[in-house]
C-alpha positions as CSV (number, residue, x, y, z in Angstrom):
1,X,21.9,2.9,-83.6
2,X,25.2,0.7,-84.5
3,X,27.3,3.9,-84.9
4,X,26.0,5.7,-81.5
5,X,26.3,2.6,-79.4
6,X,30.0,2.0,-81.3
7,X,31.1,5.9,-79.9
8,X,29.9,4.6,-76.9
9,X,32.1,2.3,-76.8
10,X,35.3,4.0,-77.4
11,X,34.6,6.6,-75.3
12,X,34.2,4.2,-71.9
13,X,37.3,2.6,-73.4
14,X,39.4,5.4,-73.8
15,X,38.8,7.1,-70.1
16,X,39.4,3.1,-68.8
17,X,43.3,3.7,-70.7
18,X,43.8,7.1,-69.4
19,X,42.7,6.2,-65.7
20,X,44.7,3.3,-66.0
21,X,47.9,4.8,-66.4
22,X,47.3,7.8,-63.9
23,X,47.1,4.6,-61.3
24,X,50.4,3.1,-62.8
25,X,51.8,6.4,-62.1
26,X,50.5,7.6,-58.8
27,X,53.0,5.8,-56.6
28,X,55.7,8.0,-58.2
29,X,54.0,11.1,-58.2
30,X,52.5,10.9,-54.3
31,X,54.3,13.3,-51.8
32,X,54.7,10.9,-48.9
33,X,56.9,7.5,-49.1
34,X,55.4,4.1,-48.2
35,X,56.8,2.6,-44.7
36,X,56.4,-1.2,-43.7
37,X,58.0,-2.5,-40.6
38,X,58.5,-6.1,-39.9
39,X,57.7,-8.6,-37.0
40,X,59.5,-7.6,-33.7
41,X,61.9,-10.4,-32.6
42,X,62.3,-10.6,-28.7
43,X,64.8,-12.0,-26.8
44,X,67.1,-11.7,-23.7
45,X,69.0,-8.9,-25.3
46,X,65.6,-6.8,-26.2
47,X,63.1,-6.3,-29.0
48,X,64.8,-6.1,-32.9
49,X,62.8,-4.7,-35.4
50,X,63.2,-4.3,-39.2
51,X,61.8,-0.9,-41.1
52,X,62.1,-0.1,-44.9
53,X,61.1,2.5,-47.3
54,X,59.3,0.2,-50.1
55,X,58.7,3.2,-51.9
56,X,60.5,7.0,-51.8
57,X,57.4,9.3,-52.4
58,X,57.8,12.2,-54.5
59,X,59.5,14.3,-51.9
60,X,62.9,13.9,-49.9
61,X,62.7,12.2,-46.9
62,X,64.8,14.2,-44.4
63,X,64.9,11.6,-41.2
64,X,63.6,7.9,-41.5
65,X,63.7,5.1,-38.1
66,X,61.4,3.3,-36.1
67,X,58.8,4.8,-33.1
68,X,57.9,2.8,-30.1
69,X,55.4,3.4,-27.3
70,X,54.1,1.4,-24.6
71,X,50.7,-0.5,-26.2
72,X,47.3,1.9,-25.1
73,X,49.4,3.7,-22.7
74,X,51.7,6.2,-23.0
75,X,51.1,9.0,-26.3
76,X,55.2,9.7,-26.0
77,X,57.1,7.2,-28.4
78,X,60.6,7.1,-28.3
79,X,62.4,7.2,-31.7
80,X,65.5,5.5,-32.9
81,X,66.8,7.2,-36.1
82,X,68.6,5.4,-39.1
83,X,72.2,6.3,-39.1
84,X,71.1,7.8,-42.6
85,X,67.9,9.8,-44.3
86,X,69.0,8.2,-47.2
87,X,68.8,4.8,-45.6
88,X,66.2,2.9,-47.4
89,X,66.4,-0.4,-45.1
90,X,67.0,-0.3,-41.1
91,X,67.5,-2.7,-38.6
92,X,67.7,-2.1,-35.1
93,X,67.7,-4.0,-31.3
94,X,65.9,-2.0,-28.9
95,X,68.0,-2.2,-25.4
96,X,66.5,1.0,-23.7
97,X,63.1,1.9,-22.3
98,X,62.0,-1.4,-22.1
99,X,60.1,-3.1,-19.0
100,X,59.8,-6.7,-18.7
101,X,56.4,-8.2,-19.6
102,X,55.2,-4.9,-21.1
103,X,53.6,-5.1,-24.6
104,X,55.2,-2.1,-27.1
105,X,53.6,-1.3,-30.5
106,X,56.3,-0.5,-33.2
107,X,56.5,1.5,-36.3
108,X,58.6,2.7,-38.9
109,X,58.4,6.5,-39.4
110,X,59.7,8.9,-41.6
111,X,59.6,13.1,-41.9
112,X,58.4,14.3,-45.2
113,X,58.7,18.6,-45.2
114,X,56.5,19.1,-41.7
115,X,54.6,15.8,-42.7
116,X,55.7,12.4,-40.2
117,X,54.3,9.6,-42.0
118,X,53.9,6.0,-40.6
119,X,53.7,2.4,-41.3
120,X,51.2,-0.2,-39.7
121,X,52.2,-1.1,-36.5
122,X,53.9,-4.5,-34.8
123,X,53.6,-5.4,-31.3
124,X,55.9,-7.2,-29.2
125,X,56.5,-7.8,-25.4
126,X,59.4,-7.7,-23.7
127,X,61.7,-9.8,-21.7
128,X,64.2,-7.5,-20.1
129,X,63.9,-4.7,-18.0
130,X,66.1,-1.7,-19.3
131,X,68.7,-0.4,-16.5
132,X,67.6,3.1,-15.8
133,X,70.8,5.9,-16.7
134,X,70.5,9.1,-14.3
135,X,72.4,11.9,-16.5
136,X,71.9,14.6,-14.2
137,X,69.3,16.4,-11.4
138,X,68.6,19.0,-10.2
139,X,68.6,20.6,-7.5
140,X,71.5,19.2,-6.1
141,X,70.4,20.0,-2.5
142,X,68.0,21.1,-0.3
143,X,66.2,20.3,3.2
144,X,63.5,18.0,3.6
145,X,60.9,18.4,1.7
146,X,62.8,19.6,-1.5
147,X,61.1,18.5,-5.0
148,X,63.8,16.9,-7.2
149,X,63.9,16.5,-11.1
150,X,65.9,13.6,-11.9
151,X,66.6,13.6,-16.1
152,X,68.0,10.7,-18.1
153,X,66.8,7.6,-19.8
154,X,65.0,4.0,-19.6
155,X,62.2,5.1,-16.9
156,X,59.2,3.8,-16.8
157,X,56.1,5.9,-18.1
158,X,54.0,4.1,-14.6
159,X,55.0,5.7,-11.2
160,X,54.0,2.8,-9.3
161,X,56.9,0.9,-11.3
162,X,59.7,2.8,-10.2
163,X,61.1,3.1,-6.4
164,X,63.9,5.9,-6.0
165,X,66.5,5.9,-2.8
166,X,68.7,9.0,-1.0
167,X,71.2,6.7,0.9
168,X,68.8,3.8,2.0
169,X,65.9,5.6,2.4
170,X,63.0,5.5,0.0
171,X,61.4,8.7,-1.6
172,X,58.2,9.8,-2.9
173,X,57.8,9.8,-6.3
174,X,55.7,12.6,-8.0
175,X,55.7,11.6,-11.5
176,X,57.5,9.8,-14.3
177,X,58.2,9.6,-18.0
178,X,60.5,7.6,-20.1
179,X,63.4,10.2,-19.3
180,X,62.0,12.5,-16.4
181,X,61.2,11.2,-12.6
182,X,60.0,13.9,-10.1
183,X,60.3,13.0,-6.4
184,X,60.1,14.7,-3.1
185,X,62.8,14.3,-0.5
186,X,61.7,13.3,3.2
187,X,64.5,12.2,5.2
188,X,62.8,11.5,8.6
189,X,65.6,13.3,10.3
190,X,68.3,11.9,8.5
191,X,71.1,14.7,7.1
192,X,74.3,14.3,4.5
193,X,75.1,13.6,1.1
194,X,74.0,10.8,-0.8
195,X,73.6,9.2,-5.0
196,X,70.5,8.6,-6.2
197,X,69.7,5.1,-7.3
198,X,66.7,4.2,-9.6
199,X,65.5,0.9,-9.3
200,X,63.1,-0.4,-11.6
201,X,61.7,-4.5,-11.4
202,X,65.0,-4.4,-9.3
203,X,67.7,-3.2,-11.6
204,X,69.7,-0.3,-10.8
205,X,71.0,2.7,-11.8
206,X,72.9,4.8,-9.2
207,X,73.9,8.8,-10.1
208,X,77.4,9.5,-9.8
209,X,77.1,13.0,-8.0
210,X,75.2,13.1,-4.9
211,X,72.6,15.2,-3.7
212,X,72.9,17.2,-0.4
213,X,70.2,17.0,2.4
214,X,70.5,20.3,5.0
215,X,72.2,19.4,8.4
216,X,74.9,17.8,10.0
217,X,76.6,15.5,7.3
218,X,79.8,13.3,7.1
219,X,81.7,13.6,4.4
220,X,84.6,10.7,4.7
221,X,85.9,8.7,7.6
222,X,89.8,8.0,8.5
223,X,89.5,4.9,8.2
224,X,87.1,1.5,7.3
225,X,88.0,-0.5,9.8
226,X,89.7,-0.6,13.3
227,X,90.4,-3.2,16.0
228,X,88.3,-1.6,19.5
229,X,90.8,0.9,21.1
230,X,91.7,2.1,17.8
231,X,91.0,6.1,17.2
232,X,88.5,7.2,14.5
233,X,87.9,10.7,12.9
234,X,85.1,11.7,11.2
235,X,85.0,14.3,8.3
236,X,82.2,16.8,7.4
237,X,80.1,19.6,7.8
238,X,78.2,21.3,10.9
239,X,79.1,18.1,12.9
240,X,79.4,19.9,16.5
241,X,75.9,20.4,18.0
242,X,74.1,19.8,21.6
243,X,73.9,16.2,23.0
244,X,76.7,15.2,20.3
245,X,76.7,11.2,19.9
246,X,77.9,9.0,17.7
247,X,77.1,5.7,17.6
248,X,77.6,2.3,15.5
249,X,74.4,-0.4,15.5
250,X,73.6,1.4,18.7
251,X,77.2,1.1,20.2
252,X,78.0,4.6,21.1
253,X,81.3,5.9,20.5
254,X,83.8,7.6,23.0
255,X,84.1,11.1,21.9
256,X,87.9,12.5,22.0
257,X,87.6,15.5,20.3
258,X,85.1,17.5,17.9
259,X,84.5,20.6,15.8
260,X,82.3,21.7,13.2
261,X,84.4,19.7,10.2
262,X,86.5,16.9,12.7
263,X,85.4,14.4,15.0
264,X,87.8,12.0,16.9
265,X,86.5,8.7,18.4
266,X,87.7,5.7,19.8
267,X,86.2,2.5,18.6
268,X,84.6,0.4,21.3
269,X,84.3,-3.1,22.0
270,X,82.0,-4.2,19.8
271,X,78.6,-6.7,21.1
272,X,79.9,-10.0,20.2
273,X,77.1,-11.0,17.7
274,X,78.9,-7.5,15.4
275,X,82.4,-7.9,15.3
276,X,83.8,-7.9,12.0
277,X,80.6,-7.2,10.3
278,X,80.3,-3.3,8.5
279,X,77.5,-0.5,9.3
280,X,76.9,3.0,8.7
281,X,78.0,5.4,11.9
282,X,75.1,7.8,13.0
283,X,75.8,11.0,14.7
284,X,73.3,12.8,16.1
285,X,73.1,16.6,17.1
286,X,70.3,19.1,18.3
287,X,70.4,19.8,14.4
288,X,69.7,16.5,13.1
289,X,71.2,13.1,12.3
290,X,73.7,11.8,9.6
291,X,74.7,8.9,8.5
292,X,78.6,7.9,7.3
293,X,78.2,7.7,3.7
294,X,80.5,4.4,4.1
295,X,80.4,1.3,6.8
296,X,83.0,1.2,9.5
297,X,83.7,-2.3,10.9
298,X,84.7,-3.0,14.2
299,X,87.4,-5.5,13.3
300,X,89.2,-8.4,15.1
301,X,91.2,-9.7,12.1
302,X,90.5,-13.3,13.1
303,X,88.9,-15.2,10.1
304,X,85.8,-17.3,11.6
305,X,86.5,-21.3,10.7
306,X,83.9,-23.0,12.5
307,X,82.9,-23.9,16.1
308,X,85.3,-25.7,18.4
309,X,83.7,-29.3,18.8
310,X,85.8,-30.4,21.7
311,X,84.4,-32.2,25.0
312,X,84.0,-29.2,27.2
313,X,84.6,-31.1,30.5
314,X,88.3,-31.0,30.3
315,X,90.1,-28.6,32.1
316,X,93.2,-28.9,30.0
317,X,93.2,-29.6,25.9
318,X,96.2,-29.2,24.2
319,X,97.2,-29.2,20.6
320,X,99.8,-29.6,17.9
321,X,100.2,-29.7,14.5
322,X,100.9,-32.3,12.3
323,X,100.6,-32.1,8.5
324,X,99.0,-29.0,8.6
325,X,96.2,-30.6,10.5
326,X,95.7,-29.9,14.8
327,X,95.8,-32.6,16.9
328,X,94.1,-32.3,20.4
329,X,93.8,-34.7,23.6
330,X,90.7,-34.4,23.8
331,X,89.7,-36.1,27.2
332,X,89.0,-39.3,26.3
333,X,89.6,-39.0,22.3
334,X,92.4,-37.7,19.9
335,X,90.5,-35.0,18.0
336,X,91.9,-33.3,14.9
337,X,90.9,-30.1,12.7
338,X,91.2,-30.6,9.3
339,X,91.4,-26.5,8.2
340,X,91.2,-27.5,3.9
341,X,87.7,-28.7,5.0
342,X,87.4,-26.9,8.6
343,X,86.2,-29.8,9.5
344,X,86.1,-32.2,12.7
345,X,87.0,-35.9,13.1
346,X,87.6,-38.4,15.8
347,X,91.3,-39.9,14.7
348,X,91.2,-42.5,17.7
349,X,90.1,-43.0,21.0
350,X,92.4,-42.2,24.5
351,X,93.3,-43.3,27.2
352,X,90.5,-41.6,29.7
353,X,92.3,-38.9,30.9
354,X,92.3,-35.2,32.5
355,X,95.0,-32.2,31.9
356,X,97.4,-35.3,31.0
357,X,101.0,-34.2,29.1
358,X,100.4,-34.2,25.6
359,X,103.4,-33.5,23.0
360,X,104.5,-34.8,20.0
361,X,108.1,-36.2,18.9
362,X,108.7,-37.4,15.8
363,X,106.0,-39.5,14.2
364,X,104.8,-40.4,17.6
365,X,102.7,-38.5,20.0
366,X,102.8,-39.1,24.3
367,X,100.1,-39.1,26.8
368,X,102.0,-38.8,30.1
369,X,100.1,-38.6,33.5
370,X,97.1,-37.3,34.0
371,X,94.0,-37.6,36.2
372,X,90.7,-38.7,36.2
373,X,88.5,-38.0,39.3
374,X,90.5,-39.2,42.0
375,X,92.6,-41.4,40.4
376,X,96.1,-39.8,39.8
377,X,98.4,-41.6,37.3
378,X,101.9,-42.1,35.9
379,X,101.1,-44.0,32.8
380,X,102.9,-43.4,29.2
381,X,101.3,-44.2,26.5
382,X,102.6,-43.9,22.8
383,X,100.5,-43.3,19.7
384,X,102.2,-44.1,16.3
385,X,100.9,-41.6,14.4
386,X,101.1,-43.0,10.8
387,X,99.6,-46.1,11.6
388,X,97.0,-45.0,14.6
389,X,97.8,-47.2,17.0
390,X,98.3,-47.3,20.5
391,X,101.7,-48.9,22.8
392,X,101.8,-48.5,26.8
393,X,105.2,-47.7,27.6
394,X,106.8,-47.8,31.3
395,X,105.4,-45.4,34.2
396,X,106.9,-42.6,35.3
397,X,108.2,-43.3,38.8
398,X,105.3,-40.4,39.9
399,X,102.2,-39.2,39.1
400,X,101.9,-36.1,37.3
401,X,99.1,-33.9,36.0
402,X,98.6,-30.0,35.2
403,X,102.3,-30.0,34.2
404,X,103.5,-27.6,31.9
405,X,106.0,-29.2,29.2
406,X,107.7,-28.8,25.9
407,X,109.9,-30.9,23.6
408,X,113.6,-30.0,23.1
409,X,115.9,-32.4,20.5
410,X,113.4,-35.8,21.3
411,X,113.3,-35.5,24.3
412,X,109.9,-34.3,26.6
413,X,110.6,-32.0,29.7
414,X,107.6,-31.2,32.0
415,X,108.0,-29.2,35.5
416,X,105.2,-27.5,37.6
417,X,101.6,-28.7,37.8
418,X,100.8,-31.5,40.5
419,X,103.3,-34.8,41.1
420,X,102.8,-37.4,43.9
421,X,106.1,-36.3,44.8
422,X,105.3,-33.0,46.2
423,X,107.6,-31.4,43.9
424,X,106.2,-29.0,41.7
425,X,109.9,-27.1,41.3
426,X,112.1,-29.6,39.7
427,X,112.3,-29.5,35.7
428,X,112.0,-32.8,34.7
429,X,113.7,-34.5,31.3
430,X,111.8,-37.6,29.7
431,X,113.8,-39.5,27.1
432,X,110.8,-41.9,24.9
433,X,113.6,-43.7,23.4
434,X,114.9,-45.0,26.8
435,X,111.8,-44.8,28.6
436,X,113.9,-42.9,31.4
437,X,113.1,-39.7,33.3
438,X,115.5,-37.7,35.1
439,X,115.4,-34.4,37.1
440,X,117.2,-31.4,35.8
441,X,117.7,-28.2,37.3
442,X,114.8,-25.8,39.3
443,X,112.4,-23.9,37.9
444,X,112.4,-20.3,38.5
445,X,108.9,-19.9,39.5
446,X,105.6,-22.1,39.6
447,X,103.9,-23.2,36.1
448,X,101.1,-25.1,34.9
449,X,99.8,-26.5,31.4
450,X,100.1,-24.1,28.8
451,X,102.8,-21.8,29.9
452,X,105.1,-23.0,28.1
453,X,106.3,-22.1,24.1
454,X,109.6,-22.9,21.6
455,X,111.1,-19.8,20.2
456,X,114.1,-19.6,18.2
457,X,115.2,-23.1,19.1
458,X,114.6,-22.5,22.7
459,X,112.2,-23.0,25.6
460,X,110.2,-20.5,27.4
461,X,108.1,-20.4,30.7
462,X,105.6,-17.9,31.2
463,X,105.4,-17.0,35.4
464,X,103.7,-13.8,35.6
465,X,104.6,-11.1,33.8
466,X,108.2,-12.5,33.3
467,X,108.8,-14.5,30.7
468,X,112.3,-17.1,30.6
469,X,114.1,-19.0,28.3
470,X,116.0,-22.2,29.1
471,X,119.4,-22.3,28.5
472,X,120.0,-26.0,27.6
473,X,123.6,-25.9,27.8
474,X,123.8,-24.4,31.3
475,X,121.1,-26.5,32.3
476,X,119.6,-22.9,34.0
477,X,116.6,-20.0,33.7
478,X,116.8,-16.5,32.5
479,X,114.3,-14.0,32.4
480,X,114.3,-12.5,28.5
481,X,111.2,-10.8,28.0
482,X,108.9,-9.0,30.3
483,X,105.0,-8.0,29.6
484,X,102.0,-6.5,31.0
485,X,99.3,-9.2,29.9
486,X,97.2,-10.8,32.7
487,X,97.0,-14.8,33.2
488,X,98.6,-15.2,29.5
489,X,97.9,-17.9,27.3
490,X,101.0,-18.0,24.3
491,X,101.2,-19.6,21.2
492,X,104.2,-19.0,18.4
493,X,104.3,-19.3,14.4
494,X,107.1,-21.1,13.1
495,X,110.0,-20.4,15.2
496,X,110.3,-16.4,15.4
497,X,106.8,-15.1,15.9
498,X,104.9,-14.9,19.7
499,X,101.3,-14.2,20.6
500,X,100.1,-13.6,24.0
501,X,96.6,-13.5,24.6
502,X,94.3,-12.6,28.2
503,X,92.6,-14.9,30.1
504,X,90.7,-12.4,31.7
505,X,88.4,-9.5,30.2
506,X,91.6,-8.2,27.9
507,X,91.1,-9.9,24.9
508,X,93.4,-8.2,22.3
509,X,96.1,-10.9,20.9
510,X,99.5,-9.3,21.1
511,X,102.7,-9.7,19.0
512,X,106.1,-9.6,20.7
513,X,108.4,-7.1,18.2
514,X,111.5,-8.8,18.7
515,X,113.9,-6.6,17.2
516,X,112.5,-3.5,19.3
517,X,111.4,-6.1,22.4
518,X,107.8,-4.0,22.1
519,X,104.4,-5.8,22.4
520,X,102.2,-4.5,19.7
521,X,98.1,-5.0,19.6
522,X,97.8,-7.2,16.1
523,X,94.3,-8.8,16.9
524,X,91.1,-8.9,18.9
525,X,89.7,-12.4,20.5
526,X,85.6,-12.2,20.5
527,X,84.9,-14.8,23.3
528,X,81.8,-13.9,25.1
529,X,82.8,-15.3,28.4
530,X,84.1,-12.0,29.8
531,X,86.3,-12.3,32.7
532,X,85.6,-15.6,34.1
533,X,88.1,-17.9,36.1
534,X,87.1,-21.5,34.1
535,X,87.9,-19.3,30.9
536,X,90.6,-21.5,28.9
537,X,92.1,-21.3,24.9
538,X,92.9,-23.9,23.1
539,X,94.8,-24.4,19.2
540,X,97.7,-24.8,16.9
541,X,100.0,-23.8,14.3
542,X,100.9,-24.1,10.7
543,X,103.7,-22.4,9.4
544,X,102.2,-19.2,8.1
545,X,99.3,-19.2,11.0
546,X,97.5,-20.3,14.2
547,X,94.3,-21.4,14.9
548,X,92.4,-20.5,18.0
549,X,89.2,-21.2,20.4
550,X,87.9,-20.6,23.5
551,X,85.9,-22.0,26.4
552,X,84.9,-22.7,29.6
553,X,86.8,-25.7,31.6
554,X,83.9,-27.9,32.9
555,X,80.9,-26.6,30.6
556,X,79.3,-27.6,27.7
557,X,78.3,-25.8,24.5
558,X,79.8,-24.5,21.4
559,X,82.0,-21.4,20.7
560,X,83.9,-19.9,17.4
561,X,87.2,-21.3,16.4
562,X,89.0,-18.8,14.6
563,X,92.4,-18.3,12.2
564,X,95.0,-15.9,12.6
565,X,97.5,-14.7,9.7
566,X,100.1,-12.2,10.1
C-alpha cells in the first residue's frame, strides 16, 4: 500500500513542476502584449493620460497609443498614436475633441497582426471645450436649400451641441461626428458669399474659404467708411435687378449708377442715434437680397467725449482754453472741461450775466457787459486765474452785450452786438492794464458774439459770406477770404488752421486750405436740432484739436460734446 500511495505521490508532484513552469513562461510565449493606462489628469489645458506596454507579447506590435470616446455614447474613439511602435511608455495631453463637462473613457491600445488589443479603461471629465478646425466643405455653393458636408476636427458627436452660421444666419444641422457636420442651407432670402463658423459651448472656429449662396451677392465695397455726401461703390455679381435698393439699417442709399458687377451710391445722412456706428449694406433686387460681406459706417470723424453740461438758458457761452482745459462763462458760473477725465466742474461762480464779453489775457480772464433781463450793464470784472478769485474793475463808459471781440497783444477789442450808445459800428480797444477804452476805426459790416477768430497773428470778422482780417497797423478792414457756409460759427487750432461750421441744417465742419484758398469738407456735426433759429455751438482749443457742442439758446437738456483732430 506504502509503495502505490508513494507513486501517487510523485506523480501529482511532478505534473504540479511541469504546470508550474508553463505559467512562469506563458507571459512570454502569449501573442498579444499587456496594456495598462494610468489615471487621466484634467486641467484647463485638457485631459493627460499615461499608456505603457508592461509586457511585449510574443508578436511585434506594429502601432501602440491611447483611444478615447465619449463615456456610453459614441462607438467612434479617436486615437492618438505614439510617435513610435517601438515606444514602450506614452504620455500624452488631449487638446482636441473635447467638450466641457463631458465624461471620456480612456485606453491604451495597441495592433497586434489584424488583432487591436486594449487595456482597462480610465474615465475623466473635461474642463475645456476644444475649438472646432473646419479643413474644408463641400459643396462650395449652391441655392437655398443646398445640403453641405463640412469635414475637419474637434465636433461634437451630439447635434444639439453644435450651432453652424452662413454670414449671421443660423443653419440646420443634419448630423454630426467628431470630424463631419452635415447642414442644410436656408437663407430666408438672403444671397452672397459667406465663411462658415462652427461654434460649439461658444467657441469658434470660422472657414477660411467661403461658401456661395445663388443670387445677387457683393463681393467688396470701395470703401469702409464715408462722411454723408461721400460716393460709395459696390462690387459683385448679378447686382442690377427690378426695384434696385440699397439700403444701410434701413437708410436707403441714393443710387448714382449700376450694372451687373458696379454699383455707385452716395452715402446719406445718417439717423442721428447711427452715425459712426458700422452695419452690413443690403441690396435688394427682383432676384433676391445680399448682404455686404463687410460693415460700412456712416462717419462724422468727431470722437464722442461726453454731454455738454452747460446752463441751456444762455444765449451766448463762450470758451477758451487754458492748460489744456476749456473754460466757459457759463451764465452765472465759470465752467471748465477737463478732457484727461472728460469731466465737468464748477471752477467759481459769476457775476449773473447774459451774452457778456468773455476773453482771456494772460493769467486773467474778463467779464465785460452783459445783460440780464432788462438790466443792461457796463461792468468789468477780473478773474485771477491761478488763484480763483474775483476783482471789479472800472465800467466801461457804455453798456455792451452780444458784442463780438477778440484779444490782440493784451489788449481786448469788441465791436457789433448792442451798446447804450447806439453804436454797433465803431471797433472798440480795451486796455485791462489801464482800465481805458477807446474807439478805433469802423467795422466793415454788422457782427455779433462769435464771429470773430485769430489766425496767423491776426483778427478776423465773419459778416456773411466775407470773411476780413484786421490790419492793426493801418488801423483798417480787408476782406481775405470768401465762403459759401450759411450763418457760420468758426473756431481755429493753433494759429494756421480754420473750421467753419453751419448754423442751419448744413452740418459738415469745413477746413479752409490756405495755400490753395479752397474750403474742403473734413468732418460731419450730428446735432439733432435740424435747422432751427435758437441753434447755437459752443467749445475750445488745444493745440493739436477742438472740442465742440451744440444746443439750443433758451432750452434745457443734454446734447454730445465732441473732439475734433486733424
Amino acid at each position: 500500500m506504502r509503495p502505490y500511495f508513494t507513486r501517487c505521490l510523485l506523480l501529482v508532484l511532478c505534473f504540479s513542476l511541469c504546470h508550474c513552469a508553463k505559467e512562469k513562461d506563458f507571459l512570454s510565449q502569449t501573442p498579444y502584449p499587456l496594456l495598462n493606462i494610468s489615471s487621466a489628469t484634467t486641467d484647463n489645458a485638457g485631459i493627460s493620460v499615461t499608456a505603457e506596454i508592461t509586457s511585449p507579447g510574443g508578436t511585434a506590435v506594429t502601432e501602440f497609443g491611447i483611444a478615447y470616446k465619449l463615456r456610453d455614447f459614441s462607438k467612434e474613439e479617436i486615437r492618438v498614436k505614439a510617435p513610435s511602435a517601438s515606444d514602450t511608455k506614452f504620455s500624452y495631453q488631449i487638446k482636441d475633441h473635447l467638450e466641457k463637462n463631458t465624461v471620456y473613457e480612456f485606453r491604451a491600445y495597441a495592433l497586434v497582426g489584424d488583432k487591436t488589443v486594449y487595456s482597462d479603461l480610465v474615465q475623466a471629465k473635461s474642463l475645456i471645450t476644444s475649438a472646432p478646425v473646419i479643413t474644408d466643405f463641400s459643396p462650395k455653393e449652391g441655392p437655398s436649400g443646398t445640403e453641405v458636408t463640412i469635414t475637419g476636427t474637434s465636433f461634437p458627436v451630439d447635434k444639439s451641441k453644435v450651432r453652424v452660421y452662413i454670414g449671421g444666419m443660423q443653419l440646420n444641422v443634419v448630423s454630426s461626428t467628431p470630424t463631419k457636420i452635415i447642414v442644410r442651407v436656408y437663407t430666408w432670402g438672403i444671397y452672397g458669399s459667406f465663411p462658415l463658423r462652427v461654434v460649439i459651448n461658444g467657441v469658434e472656429g470660422k472657414s477660411d474659404q467661403h461658401f456661395r449662396i445663388w443670387g445677387p451677392e457683393i463681393t467688396r465695397l470701395s470703401r469702409s467708411h464715408g462722411l454723408p455726401g461721400d460716393t460709395l461703390t459696390l462690387f459683385g455679381k448679378d447686382l442690377e435687378g427690378n426695384n434696385l435698393q440699397i439700403s444701410l439699417n434701413h437708410q436707403p442709399f441714393k443710387i448714382l449708377s449700376s450694372s451687373d458687377t458696379k454699383v455707385k451710391l452716395e452715402v446719406p445722412t445718417h439717423t442721428y442715434d447711427y452715425f459712426d456706428r458700422p452695419f452690413p449694406l443690403i441690396l435688394s433686387t427682383d432676384k433676391g437680397t445680399a448682404t455686404s460681406p463687410v460693415n460700412f459706417t456712416v462717419s462724422t470723424n468727431l470722437k464722442e467725449e461726453t454731454y455738454l453740461r452747460l446752463n441751456y438758458n444762455a444765449e451766448y457761452r463762450p470758451g477758451f482754453e487754458v492748460n489744456g482745459k476749456g473754460y466757459f462763462y457759463d451764465y452765472y458760473n465759470i465752467t471748465s472741461y477737463h478732457p484727461a477725465s472728460k469731466t465737468w466742474k464748477t471752477e467759481s461762480n459769476a457775476p449773473w450775466r447774459n451774452s457778456p464779453i468773455w476773453e482771456r489775457v494772460g493769467d486773467k480772464a474778463y467779464v465785460i457787459g452783459g445783460y440780464l433781463h432788462s438790466t443792461r450793464y457796463s461792468e468789468v470784472w477780473e478773474l485771477d486765474l491761478s488763484l480763483n478769485t474775483w476783482k471789479k474793475l472800472d465800467n466801461l463808459p457804455f453798456s455792451v452785450h452780444n458784442a463780438a471781440s477778440f484779444v490782440l497783444d493784451g489788449k481786448i477789442y469788441f465791436g457789433g452786438g448792442i451798446n447804450s450808445r447806439n453804436d454797433n459800428y465803431t471797433l472798440w480797444q480795451y486796455d485791462p492794464a489801464t482800465q481805458q477804452v477807446v474807439a478805433q476805426n469802423q467795422l466793415p459790416g454788422y457782427v455779433t458774439a462769435g464771429n470773430t477768430f485769430i489766425l496767423k497773428g491776426k483778427a478776423h470778422l465773419l459778416i456773411g459770406q466775407d470773411i476780413f482780417s484786421f490790419n492793426q497797423t493801418s488801423n483798417s478792414w480787408e476782406k481775405e477770404i470768401t465762403h459759401s457756409i450759411s450763418k457760420p460759427f468758426a473756431i481755429t487750432i493753433g494759429d494756421s488752421k480754420l473750421f467753419l461750421l453751419s448754423k442751419t441744417d448744413n452740418q459738415f465742419i469745413h477746413q479752409y486750405e490756405a495755400d490753395t484758398k479752397v474750403w474742403k469738407k473734413v468732418a460731419y456735426f450730428p446735432h439733432q436740432y435740424g435747422n432751427n433759429q435758437y441753434l447755437r455751438f459752443t467749445g475750445f482749443s488745444t493745440a493739436n484739436k477742438f472740442y465742440i457742442g451744440s444746443y439750443l439758446a433758451g432750452s434745457y437738456g443734454d446734447s454730445q460734446f465732441y473732439s475734433y483732430t486733424p
